[in-house]
C-alpha positions in Angstrom: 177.8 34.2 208.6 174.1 35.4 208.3 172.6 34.4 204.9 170.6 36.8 203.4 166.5 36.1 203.2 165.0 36.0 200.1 161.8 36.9 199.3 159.1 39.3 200.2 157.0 39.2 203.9 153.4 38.3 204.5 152.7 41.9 205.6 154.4 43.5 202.3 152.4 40.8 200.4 149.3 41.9 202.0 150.1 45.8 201.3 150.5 44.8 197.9 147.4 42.7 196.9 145.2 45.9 198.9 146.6 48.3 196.4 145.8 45.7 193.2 142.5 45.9 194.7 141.6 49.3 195.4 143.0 49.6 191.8 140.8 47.5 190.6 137.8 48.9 192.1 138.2 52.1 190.9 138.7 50.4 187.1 135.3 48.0 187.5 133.6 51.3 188.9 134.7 53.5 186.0 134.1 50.9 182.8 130.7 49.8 184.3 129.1 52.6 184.8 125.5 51.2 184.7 125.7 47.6 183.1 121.8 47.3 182.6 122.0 50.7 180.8 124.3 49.3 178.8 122.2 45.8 178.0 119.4 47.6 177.3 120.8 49.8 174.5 122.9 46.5 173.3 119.3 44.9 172.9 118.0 48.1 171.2 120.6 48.5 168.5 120.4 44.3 168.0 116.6 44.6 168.0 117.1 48.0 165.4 119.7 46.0 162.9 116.9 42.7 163.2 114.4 44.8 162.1 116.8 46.1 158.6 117.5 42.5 158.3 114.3 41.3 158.0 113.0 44.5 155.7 115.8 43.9 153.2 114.9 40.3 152.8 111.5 40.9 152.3 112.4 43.6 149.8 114.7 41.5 147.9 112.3 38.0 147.9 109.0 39.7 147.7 109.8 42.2 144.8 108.6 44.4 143.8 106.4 44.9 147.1 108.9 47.1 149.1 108.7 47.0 152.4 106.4 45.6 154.9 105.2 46.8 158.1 106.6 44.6 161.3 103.5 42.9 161.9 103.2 41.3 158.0 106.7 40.5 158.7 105.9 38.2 161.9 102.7 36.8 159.9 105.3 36.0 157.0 107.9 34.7 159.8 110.6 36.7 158.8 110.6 38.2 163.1 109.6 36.4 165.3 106.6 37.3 167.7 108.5 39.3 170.4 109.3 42.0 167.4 105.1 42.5 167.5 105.5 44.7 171.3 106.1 48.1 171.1 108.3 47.6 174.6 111.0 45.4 175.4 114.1 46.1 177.5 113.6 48.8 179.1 112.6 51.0 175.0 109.9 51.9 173.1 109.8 51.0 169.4 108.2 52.9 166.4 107.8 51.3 163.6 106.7 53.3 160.4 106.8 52.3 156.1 105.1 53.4 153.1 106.1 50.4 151.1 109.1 52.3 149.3 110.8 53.2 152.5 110.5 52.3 155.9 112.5 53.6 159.4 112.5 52.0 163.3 113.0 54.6 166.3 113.8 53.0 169.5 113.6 55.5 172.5 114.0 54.6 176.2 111.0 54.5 178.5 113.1 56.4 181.2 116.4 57.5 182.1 116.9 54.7 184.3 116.7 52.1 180.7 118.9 54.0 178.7 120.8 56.6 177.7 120.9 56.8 173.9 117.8 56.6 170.8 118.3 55.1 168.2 117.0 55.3 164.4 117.3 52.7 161.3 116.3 52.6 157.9 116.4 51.4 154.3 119.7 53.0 154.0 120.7 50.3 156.4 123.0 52.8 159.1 122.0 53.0 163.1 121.7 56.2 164.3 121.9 57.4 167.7 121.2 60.6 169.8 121.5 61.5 173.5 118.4 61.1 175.6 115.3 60.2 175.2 114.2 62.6 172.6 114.2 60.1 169.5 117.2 59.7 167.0 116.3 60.6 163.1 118.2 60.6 159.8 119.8 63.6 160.6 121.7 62.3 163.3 125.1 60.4 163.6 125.5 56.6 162.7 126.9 53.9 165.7 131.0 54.4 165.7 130.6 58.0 164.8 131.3 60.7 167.3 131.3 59.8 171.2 129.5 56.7 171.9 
């Protein structure tokens, strides 16, 4: 009497774990479509919601001033120095205030740095567009619409 094998062979093992990985490939390729892209617009929104950060805190401890422009805000260390360039990773920052109001546009240099722009302000929201043309008031916050 034969007893029946249990178990699964070396080649079926192998057929299995080249399908997992082709399957996995294709998932890695979809979700990371370009990762620095991605970093770079991470850093943009981060150095964006920084910037409201510091300009509330300054509004609220240095009343009734309003708001400063970035570069009294390094002198007074609220940023640090790195918030002083108008570049970093891979975008270009605007900075503009009239002491009652102030906004931050963040645009990348190129397409290859980033997809999105993005726009804050005293109304503390992040808003973003497509491309490179600049994002303003007008335009939808971060979770709104497609990302």
């Amino acid at each position: 009497m034969r007893v029946a094998k249990k178990g699964f062979s070396l080649i079926e093992l192998m057929i299995a774990m080249a399908i997992m990985c082709i399957i996995a490939a294709i998932a890695l390729a979809l979700l990371m479509v370009d990762p620095r892209k991605s970093a770079n617009e991470a850093a943009a929104i981060a150095t964006v919601r920084t910037i409201i950060s510091a300009e509330r805190i300054y509004a609220l401890t240095e009343s009734p001033r309003g708001y400063a422009p970035v570069d009294h805000l390094v002198e007074l260390k609220y940023l640090d120095e790195t918030f002083t360039a108008s570049e970093k990773s891979g975008y270009t920052y605007t900075f503009s205030t009239d002491g009652q109001q102030f906004s931050v546009v963040a645009k990348p240099q190129n397409d290859k740095t980033g997809r999105r722009s993005f726009y804050g302000d005293e109304t503390g929201l992040i808003r973003w567009r497509p491309g490179s043309g600049g994002a303003g008031p007008e335009d939808p916050p971060i979770g709104a619409g497609a990302p």
